[in-house]
C-alpha positions as CSV (number, residue, x, y, z in Angstrom):
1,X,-18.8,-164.5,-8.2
2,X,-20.8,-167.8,-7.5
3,X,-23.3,-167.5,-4.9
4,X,-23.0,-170.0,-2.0
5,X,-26.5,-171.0,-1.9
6,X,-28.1,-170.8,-5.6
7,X,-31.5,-170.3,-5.5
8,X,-34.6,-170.1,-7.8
9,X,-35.4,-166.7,-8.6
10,X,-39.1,-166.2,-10.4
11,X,-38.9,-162.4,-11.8
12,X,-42.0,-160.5,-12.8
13,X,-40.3,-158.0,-15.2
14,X,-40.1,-155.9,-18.6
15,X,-38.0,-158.5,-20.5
16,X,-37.2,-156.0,-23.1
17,X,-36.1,-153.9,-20.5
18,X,-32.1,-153.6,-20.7
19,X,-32.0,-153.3,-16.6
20,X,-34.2,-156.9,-16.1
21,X,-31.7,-158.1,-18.7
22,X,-28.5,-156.7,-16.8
23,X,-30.3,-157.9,-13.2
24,X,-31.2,-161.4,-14.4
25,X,-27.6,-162.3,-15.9
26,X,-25.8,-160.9,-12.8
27,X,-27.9,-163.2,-10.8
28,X,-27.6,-165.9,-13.0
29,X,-23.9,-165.3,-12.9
30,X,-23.8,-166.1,-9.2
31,X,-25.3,-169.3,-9.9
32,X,-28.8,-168.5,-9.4
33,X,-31.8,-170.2,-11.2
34,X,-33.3,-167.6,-13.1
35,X,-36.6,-167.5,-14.8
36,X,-38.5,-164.5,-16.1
37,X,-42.5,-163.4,-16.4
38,X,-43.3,-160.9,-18.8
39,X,-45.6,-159.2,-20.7
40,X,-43.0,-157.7,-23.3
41,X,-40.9,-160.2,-24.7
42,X,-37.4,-160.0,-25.0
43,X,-34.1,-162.3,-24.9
44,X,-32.8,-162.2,-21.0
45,X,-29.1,-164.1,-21.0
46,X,-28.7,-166.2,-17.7
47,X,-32.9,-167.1,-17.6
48,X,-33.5,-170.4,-17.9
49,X,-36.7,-169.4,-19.8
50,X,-38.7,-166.6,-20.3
51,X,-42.7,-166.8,-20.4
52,X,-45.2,-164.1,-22.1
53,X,-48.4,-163.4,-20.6
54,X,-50.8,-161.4,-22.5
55,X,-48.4,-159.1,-24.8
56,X,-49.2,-155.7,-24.6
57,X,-49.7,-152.5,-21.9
58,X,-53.2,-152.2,-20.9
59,X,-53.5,-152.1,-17.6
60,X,-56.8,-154.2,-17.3
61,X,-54.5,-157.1,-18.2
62,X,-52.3,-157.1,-14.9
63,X,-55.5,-158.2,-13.4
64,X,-56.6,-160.3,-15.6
65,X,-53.7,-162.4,-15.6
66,X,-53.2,-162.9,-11.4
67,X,-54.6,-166.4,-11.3
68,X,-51.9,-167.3,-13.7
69,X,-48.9,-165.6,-12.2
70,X,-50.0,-167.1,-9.2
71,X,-50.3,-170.7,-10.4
72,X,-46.9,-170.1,-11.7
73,X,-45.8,-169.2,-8.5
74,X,-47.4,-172.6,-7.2
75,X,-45.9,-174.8,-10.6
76,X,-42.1,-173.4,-10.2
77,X,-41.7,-173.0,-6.3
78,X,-39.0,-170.7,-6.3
79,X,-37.7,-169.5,-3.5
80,X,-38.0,-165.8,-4.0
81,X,-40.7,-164.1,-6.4
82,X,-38.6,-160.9,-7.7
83,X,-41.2,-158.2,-8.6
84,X,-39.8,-155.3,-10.7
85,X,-41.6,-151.9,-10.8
86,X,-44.4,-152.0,-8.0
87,X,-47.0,-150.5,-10.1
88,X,-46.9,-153.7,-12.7
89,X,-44.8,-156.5,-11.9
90,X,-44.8,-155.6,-8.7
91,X,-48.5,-156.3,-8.0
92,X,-47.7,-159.4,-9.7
93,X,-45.5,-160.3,-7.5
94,X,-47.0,-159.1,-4.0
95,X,-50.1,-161.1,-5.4
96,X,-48.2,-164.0,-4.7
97,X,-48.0,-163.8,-1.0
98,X,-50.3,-167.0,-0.3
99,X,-50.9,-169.4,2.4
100,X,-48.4,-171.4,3.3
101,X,-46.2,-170.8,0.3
102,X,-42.7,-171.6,0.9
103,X,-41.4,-168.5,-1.5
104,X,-40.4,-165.0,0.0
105,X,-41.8,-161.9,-2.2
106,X,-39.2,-159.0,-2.7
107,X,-40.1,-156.0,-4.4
108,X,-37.7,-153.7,-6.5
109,X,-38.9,-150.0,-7.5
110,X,-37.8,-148.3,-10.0
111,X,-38.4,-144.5,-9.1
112,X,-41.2,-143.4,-11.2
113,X,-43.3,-146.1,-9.7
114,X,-43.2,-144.6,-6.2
115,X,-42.2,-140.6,-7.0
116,X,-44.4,-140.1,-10.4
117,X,-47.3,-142.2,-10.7
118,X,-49.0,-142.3,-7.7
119,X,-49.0,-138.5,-7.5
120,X,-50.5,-138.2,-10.3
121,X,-54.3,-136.0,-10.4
122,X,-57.3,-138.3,-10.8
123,X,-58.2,-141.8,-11.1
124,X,-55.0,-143.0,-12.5
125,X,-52.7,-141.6,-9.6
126,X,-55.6,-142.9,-6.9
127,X,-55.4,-146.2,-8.6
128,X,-51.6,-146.2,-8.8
129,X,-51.5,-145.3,-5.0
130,X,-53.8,-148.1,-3.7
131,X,-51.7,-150.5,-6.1
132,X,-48.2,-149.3,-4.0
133,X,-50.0,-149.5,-1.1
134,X,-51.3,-152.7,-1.3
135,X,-48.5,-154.3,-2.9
136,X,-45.7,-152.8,-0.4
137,X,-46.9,-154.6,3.0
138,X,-46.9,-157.7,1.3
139,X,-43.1,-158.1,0.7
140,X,-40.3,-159.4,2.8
141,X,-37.3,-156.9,1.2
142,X,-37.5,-154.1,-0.7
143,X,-34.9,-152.8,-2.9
144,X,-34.7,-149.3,-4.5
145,X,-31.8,-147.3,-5.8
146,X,-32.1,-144.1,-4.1
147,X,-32.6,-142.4,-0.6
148,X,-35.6,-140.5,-1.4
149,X,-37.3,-143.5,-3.5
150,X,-36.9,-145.3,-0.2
151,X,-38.1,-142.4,2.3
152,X,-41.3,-142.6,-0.2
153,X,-41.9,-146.5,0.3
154,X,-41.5,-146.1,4.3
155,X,-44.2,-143.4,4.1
156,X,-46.8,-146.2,3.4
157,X,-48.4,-147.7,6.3
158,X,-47.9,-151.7,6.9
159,X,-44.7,-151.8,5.3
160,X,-42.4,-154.3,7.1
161,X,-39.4,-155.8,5.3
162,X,-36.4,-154.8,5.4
163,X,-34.9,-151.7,3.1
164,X,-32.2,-151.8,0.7
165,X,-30.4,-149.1,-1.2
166,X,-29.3,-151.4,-4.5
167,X,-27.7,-149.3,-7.4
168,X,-28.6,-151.2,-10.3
169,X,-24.7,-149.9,-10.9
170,X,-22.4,-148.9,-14.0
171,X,-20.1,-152.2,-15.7
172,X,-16.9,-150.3,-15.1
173,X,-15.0,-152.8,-17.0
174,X,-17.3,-152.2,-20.1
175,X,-17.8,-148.4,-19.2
176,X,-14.0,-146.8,-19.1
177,X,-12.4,-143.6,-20.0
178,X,-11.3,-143.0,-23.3
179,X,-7.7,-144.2,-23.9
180,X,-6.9,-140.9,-25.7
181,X,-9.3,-137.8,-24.5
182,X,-11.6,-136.9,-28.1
183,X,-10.2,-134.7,-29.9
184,X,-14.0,-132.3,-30.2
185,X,-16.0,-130.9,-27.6
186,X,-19.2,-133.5,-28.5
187,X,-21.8,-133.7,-25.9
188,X,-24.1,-136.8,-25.1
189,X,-27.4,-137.5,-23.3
190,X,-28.4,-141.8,-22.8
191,X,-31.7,-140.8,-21.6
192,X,-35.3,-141.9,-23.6
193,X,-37.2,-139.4,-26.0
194,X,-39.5,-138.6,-23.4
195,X,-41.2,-136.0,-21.9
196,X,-40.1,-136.7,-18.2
197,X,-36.5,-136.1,-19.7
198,X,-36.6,-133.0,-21.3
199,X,-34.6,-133.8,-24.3
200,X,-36.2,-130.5,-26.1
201,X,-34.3,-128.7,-22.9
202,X,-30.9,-130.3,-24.0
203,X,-31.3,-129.2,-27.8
204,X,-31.8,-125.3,-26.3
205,X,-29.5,-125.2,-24.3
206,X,-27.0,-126.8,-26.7
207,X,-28.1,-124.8,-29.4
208,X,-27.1,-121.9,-27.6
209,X,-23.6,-123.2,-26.4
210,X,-22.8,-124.1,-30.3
211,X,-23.8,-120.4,-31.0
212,X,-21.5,-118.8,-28.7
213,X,-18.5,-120.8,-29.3
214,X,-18.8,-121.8,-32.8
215,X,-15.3,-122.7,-32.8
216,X,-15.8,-125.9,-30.9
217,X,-17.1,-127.6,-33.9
218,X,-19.8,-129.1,-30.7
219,X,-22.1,-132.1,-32.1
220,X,-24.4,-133.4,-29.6
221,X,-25.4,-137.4,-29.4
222,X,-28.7,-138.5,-28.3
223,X,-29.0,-142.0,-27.4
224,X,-31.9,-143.9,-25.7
225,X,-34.7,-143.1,-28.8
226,X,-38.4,-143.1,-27.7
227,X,-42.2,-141.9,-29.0
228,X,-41.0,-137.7,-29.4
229,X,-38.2,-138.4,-32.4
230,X,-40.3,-136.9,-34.8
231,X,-41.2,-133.6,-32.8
232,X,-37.5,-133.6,-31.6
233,X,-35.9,-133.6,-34.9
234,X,-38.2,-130.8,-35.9
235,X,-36.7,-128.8,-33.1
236,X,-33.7,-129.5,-33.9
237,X,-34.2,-128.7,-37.9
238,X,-35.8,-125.3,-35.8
239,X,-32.7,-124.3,-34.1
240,X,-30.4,-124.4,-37.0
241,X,-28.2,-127.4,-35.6
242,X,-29.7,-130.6,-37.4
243,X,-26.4,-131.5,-39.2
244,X,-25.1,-131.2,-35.2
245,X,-27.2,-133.8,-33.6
246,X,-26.9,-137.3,-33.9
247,X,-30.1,-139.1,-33.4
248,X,-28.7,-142.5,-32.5
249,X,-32.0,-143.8,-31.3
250,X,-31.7,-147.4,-28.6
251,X,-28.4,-149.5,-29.3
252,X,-26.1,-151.9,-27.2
253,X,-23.7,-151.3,-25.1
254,X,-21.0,-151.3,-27.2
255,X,-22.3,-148.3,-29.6
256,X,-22.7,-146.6,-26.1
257,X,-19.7,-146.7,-24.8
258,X,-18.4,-145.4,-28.2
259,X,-20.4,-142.5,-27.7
260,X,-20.2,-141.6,-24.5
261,X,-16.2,-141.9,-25.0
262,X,-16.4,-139.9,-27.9
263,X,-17.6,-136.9,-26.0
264,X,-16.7,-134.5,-23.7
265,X,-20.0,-133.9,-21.5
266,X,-23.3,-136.1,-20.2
267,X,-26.6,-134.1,-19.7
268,X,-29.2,-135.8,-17.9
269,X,-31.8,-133.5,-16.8
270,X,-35.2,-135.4,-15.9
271,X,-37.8,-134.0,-14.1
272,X,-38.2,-136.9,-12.0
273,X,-35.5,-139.8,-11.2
274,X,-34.0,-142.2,-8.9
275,X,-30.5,-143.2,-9.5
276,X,-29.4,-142.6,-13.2
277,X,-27.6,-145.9,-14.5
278,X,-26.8,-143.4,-17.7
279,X,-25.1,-140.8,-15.0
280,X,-23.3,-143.7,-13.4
281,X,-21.8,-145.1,-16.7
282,X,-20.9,-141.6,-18.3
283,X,-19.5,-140.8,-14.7
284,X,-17.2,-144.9,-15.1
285,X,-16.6,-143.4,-18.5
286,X,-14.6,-140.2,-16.9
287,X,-16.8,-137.5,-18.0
288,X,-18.2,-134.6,-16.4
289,X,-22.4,-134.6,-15.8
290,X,-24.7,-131.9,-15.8
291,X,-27.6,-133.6,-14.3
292,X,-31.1,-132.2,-13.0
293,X,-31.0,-130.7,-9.0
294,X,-32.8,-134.0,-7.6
295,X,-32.3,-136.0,-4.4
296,X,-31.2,-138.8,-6.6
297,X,-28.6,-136.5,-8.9
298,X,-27.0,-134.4,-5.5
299,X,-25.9,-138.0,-4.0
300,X,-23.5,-138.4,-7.2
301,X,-22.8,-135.1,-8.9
302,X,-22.4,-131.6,-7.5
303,X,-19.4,-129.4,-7.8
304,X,-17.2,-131.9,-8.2
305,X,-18.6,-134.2,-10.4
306,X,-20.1,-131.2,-12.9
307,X,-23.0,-129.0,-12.5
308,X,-26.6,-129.5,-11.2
309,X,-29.5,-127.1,-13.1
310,X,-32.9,-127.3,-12.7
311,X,-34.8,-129.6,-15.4
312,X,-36.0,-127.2,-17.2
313,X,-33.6,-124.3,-16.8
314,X,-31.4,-124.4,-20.7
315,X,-29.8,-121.1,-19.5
316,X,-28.3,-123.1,-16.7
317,X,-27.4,-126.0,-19.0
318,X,-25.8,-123.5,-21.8
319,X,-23.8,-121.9,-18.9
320,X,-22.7,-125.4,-17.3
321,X,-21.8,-126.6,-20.9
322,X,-20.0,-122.9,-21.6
323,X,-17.9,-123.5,-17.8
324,X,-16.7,-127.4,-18.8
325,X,-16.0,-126.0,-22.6
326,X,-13.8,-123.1,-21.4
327,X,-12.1,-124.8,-18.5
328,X,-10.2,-128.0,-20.0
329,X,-8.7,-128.8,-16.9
330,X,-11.2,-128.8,-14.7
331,X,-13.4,-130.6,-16.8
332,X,-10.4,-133.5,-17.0
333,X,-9.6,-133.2,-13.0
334,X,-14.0,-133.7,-12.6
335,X,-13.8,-136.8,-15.2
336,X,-10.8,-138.5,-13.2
337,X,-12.8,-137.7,-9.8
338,X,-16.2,-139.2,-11.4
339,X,-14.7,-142.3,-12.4
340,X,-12.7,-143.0,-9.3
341,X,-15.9,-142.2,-7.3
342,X,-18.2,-144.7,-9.6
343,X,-15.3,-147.8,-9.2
344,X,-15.4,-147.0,-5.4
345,X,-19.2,-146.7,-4.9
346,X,-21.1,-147.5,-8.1
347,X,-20.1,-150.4,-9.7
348,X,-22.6,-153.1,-10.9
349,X,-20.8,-156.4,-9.6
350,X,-20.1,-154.5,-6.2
351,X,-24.3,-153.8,-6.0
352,X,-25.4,-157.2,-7.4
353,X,-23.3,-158.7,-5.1
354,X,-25.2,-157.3,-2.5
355,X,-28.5,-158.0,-3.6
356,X,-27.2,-162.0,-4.2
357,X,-26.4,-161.8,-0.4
358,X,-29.2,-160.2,0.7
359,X,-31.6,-162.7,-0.7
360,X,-29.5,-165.6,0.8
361,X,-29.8,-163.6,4.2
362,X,-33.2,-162.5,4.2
363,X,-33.9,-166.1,3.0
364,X,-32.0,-167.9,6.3
């Protein structure tokens, strides 16, 4: 879909994230000018360019490099600055609210940015807080993708702009069913190797499901890779199911939809999250999800779209995994309900389209 007005869009995002890349070439897609500020360099289709500033994480660089992001600002003239993650980028971005600029600042958080890191003990969480707080008042639209992630932002005093539920969405034509249900009981989980997702929670749990029904043959796929591999794979070796699990580390799309196709079940159990992408695209691909009991999680799966558990709870995990194992049918009639649900409600194009005419609106 072409956008009716095109504008210039100036991100301040992870370039090596996979979401900045997904966001950037859906609004370059509807004809939007697209250029991207990072710190961690990576190749964004649809951006015009992408510029580095000071490689790296430590947080003494995001202030470092303001007068730069904001002669930037000043040198490109877009006509919205697009901060993503408000405790990073973000602050980039709000920084950029000067006199008389001719650019509107919108902000897009990310979940662990409002819900995690601000409530953190101590100087970090104190110094996370008065970055959100400061950063929030200065925008003129706000984007998050859930409910709660939202309530949080209103919660801060000064903040203005306008509100906007955006999923960053599932690519239901990439992320389909299976033309042929697999013929194992393989389960899958897309989320990173660390702690905040409780992959060591996953292995229990599945370790004990494989246990009691041996006769599945049950493998379990862990996609997404991150800095605990080496302590996960030790578990695993542990628990007697190494030559089960399939450490598949970050790939592309493609090798995910394979997977996630190739299985049966989606776990996603983080202690804290906004809305999954990984739950929405095992949920296009017409599987059941046993997902952590969050705000985020009960808006998309429940009873009808698989099983809820507490993040840490592998009992609840083994017993949801044991249900879905032992109940073919329902576990088809839940897939069938998940994808139509997604195509209705969670696709990508239907959410970026929304954002594309929200900045043209918000921009009139």
């Amino acid at each position: 879909m072409k956008a009716e007005a095109p504008q210039r869009l100036l991100f301040f995002a992870d370039a090596s994230s996979v979401h900045t890349r997904r966001w950037v070439g859906e609004m370059a897609a509807r004809g939007h000018r697209c250029t991207v500020v990072t710190r961690l360099a990576g190749d964004v289709a649809g951006a015009d360019e992408v510029i580095v500033l000071r490689p790296g994480h430590g947080k003494l660089g995001w202030f470092l490099e303001l007068p730069r992001v904001r002669a930037l600002a000043r040198k490109l003239r877009p006509d919205w600055v697009h901060g993503h993650y408000i405790t990073s980028y973000g602050l980039w971005a709000a920084a950029c609210r000067l006199p008389g600029a001719p650019w509107r600042i919108a902000l897009t958080a990310w979940g662990s940015d409002i819900l995690v890191t601000p409530r953190e003990p101590g100087l970090s969480g104190a110094l996370m807080r008065r970055i959100v707080g400061w950063s929030l008042p200065r925008a003129d639209l706000i984007t998050a993708d859930s409910q709660d992630v939202l309530d949080e932002i209103a919660s801060y005093p000064g903040v203005r702009a306008p509100r906007h539920l955006i999923l960053w969405g599932a690519d239901t034509d990439r992320f389909m069913p299976a033309a042929q249900p697999p013929a194992g009981f393989d389960v899958v989980s897309l989320r990173s190797w660390e702690p905040n997702y409780n992959i060591d929670v996953i292995l229990q749990a599945f370790a004990t499901f494989a246990a009691a029904r041996p006769q599945a043959g049950a493998r379990l796929h862990l996609l997404g890779g991150g800095p605990l591999e080496a302590r996960l794979r030790q578990q695993a070796a542990d628990l007697g199911i190494a030559a089960q699990v399939l450490f598949h580390g970050r790939v592309g799309d493609a090798a995910m939809v394979e997977a996630i196709q190739g299985s049966r079940v989606s776990v996603s159990i983080p202690t804290s999250d906004a809305t999954s992408v990984s739950v929405l695209e095992s949920m296009a691909c017409g599987l059941p999800v046993i997902a952590s009991d969050l705000p985020a999680n009960r808006a998309w799966v429940g009873e009808a779209g698989g099983a809820l558990v507490a993040p840490r709870d592998a009992a609840g995990v083994t017993a949801a995994l044991t249900a879905l194992h032992d109940d073919p049918p329902r576990a088809a009639h839940i897939g069938a309900h998940n994808r139509e649900r997604v195509e209705r409600e969670g696709s990508r194009r239907c959410q970026m389209d929304r954002m594309s005419a929200l900045l043209a609106k918000e921009a009139a």
